[in-house]
MIVO-322541 format. One record per residue: residue in one letter; x, y, z of N, C-alpha, C in turn. Coordinates in steps of 0.1 Angstrom, whole numbers, plus 5000, padded with zeros to 4 digits. Layout:
N
AXYZXYZXYZ ...
// end
This chain:
67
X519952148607520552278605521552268593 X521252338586522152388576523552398576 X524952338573526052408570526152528560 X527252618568527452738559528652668546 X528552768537529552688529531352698533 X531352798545532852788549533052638561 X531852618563531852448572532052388559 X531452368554531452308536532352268534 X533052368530535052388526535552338534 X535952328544536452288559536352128559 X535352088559535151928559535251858548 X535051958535536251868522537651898524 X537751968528539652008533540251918538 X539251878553539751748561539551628548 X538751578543538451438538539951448530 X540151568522541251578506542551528516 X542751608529543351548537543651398541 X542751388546542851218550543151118540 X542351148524542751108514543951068513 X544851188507546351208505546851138512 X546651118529547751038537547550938535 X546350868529545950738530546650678517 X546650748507547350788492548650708497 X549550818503550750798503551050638512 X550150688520550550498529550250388521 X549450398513549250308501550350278493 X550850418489552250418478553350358490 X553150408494554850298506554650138500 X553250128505553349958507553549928488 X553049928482552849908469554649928468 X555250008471556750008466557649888474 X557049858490557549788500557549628490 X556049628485555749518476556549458470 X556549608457557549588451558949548447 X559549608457561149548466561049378468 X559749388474560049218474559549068469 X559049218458558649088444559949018433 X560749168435561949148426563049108434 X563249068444563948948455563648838456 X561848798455561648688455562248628439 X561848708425562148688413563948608410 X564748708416565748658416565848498426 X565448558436565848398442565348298436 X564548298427563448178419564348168408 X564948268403565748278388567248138399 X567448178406568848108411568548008414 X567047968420566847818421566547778408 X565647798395565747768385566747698380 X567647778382569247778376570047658384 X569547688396570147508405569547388398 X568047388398567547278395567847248378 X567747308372568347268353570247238356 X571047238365572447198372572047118374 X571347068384571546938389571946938400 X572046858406572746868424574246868422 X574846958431576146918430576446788425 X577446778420578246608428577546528416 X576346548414576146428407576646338397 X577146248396577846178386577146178371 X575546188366574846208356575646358351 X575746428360576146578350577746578351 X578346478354579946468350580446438336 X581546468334581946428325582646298328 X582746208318583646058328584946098325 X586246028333587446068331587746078317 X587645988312588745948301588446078287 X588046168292587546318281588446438287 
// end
């Protein structure tokens, strides 16, 4: 049996539907992502930055007294 073309329109209505929500829940995560790409970034930039320091304390990255 044939659909009429107002069943037609109707069940592309739903898919454009489902689409969009699926759209947006996509955009959440992709931004959720986001957020914790550039937290991971920083924390890597701060360990970076530890390891070219050196460990605390170390006596190699001191200066000796007598300066």
């Amino acid at each position: 049996m044939a659909k009429t073309d107002a069943e037609r329109v109707t069940d592309l209505e739903i898919k454009v539907t489902y689409q969009d929500q699926t759209i947006e829940t996509l955009n959440q995560v992709v931004i959720e992502l986001r957020s914790d790409v550039e937290r991971l970034e920083r924390a890597l930039k701060l360990v970076e930055q530890q390891v070219i320091a050196g460990p605390p304390g170390d006596p190699a990255n001191e200066r000796p007294p007598h300066y």
